[in-house]
Kinemage of the C-alpha trace (Angstrom):
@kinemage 1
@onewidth
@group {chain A} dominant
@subgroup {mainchain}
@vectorlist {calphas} color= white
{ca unk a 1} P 0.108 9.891 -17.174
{ca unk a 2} L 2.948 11.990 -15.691
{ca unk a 3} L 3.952 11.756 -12.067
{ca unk a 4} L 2.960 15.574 -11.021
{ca unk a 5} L -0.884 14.117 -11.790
{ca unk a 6} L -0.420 11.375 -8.998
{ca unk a 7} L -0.453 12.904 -5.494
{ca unk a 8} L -0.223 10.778 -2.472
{ca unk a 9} L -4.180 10.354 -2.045
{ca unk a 10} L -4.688 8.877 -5.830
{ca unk a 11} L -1.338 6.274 -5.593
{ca unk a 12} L -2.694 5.262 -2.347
{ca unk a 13} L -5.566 4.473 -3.560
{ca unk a 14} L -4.203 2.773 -6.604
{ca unk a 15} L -1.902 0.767 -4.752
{ca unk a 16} L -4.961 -0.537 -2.385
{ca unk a 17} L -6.544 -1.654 -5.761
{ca unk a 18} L -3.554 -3.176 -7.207
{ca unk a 19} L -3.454 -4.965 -4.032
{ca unk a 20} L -6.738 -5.954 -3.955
{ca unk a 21} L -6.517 -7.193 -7.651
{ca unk a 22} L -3.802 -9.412 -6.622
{ca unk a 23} L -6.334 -10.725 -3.535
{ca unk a 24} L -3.997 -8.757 -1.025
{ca unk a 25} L -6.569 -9.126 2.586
{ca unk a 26} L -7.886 -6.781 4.759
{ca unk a 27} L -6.606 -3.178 3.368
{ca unk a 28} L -6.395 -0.283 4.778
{ca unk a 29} L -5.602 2.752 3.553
{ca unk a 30} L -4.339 5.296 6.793
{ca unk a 31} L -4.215 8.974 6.349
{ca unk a 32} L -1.336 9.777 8.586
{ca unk a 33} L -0.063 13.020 7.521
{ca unk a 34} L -1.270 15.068 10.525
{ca unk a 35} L 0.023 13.039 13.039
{ca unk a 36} L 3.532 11.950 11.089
{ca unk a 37} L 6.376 13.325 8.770
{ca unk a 38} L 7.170 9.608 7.784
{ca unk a 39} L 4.466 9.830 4.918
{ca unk a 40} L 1.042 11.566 4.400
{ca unk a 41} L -0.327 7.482 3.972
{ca unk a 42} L 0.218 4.023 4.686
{ca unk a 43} L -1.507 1.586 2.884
{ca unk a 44} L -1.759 -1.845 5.096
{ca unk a 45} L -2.529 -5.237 3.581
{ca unk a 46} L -2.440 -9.247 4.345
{ca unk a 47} L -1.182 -12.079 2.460
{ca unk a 48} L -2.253 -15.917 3.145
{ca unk a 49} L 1.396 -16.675 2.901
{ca unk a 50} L 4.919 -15.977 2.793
{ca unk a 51} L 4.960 -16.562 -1.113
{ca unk a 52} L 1.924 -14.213 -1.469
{ca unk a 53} L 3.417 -11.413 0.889
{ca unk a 54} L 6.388 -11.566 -1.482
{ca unk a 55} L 4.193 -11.554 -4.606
{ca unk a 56} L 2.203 -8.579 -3.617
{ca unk a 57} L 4.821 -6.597 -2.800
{ca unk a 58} L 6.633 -7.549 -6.370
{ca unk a 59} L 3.147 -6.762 -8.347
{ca unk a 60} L 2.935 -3.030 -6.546
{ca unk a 61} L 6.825 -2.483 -7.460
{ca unk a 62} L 6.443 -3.689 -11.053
{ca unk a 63} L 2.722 -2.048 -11.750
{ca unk a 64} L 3.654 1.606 -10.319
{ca unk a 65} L 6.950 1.505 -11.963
{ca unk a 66} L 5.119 0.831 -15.123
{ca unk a 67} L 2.784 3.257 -15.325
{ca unk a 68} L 3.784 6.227 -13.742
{ca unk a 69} L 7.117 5.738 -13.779
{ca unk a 70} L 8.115 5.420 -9.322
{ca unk a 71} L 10.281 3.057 -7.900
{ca unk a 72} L 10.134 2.907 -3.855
{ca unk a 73} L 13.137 5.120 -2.221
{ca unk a 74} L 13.361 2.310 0.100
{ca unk a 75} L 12.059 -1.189 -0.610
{ca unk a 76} L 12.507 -3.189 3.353
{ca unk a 77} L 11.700 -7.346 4.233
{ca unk a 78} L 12.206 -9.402 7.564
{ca unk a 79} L 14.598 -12.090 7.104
{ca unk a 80} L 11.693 -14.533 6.314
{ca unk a 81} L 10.126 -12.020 4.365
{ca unk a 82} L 6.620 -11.865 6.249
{ca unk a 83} L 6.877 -8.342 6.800
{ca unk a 84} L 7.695 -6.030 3.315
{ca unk a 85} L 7.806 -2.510 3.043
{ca unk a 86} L 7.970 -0.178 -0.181
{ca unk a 87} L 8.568 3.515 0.837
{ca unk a 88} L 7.289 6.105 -1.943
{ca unk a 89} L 8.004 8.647 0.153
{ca unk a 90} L 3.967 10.267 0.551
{ca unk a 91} L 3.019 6.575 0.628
{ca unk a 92} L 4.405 3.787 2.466
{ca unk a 93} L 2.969 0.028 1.522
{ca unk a 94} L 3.016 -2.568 4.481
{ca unk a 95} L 2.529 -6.135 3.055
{ca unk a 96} L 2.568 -8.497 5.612
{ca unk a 97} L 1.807 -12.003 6.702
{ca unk a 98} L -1.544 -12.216 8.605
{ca unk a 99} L 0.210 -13.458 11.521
{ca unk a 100} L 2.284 -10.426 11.666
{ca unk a 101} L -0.189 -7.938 11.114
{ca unk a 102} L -2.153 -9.733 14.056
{ca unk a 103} L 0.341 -9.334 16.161
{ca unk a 104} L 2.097 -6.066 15.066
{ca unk a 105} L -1.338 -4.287 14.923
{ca unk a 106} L 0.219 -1.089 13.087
{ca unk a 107} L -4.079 0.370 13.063
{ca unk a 108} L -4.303 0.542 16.314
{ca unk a 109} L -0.699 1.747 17.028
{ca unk a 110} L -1.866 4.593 14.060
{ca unk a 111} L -5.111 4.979 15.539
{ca unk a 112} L -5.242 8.739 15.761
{ca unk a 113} L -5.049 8.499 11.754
{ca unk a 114} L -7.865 8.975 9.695
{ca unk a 115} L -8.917 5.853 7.610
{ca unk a 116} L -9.758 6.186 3.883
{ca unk a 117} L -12.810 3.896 2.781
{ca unk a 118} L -12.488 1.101 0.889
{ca unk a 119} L -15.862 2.833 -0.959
{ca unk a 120} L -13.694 6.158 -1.219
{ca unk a 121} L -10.752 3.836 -2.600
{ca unk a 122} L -12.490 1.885 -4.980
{ca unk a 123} L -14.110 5.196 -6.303
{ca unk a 124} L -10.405 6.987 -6.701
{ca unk a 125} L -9.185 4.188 -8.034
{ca unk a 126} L -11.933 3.356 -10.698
{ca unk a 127} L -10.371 6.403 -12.934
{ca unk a 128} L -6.996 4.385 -13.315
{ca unk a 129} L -8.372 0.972 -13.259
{ca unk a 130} L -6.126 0.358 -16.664
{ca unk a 131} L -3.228 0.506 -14.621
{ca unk a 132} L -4.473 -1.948 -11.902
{ca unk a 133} L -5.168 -4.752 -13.897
């Protein structure tokens, strides 16, 4: 599959599967272009732990480099690595440790966003499931 193929909506989506796959917690996928020029999405999971924030963020660099051939422009951690970041540019991932997403609350700071379905997710992502697993 070549990159021009992938807009923002579908590697969103793919990346909320790939999390999922991995048994990433509570995504969310956040439409955010109308209200930001950071990105048109964020897409917002949980790990258990710090070794599992760490892991999920390594699985999304490795599986979208892979297949379709994108590394992050900016790939950001904490100093205990609870909070990780990979910047695509149109989508920015947000891995962190429950504890920090509890307390950083980045949905309701990006509440005026629209949020994408996990139903609408799965669905987008169901084409490209060869690349998720």
């Amino acid at each position: 599959m070549e990159e021009k193929e992938l807009n923002s909506h579908k590697l969103a989506c793919i990346i909320a599967q790939i999390l999922d796959d991995k048994l990433g917690k509570d995504i969310t996928i956040l439409n955010i272009s109308h209200v930001s020029s950071l990105a048109d999405y964020f897409v917002i999971a949980s790990g258990d732990s710090t070794p599992q924030v760490k892991a999920l963020m390594e699985t999304v660099k490795e599986k979208i480099k892979k297949f379709f051939s994108r590394l992050p422009v900016r790939n950001e951690n904490d100093q205990k690595n609870r909070w990780n970041l990979l910047d695509y540019g149109d989508v920015v991932v947000h891995i962190l440790h429950k504890e920090e997403r509890e307390n950083y609350a980045l949905e309701k700071f990006w509440s005026h966003a629209f949020s994408i379905s996990e139903e609408e997710w799965r669905k987008e992502a169901a084409q490209y499931s060869e690349y998720t697993k």
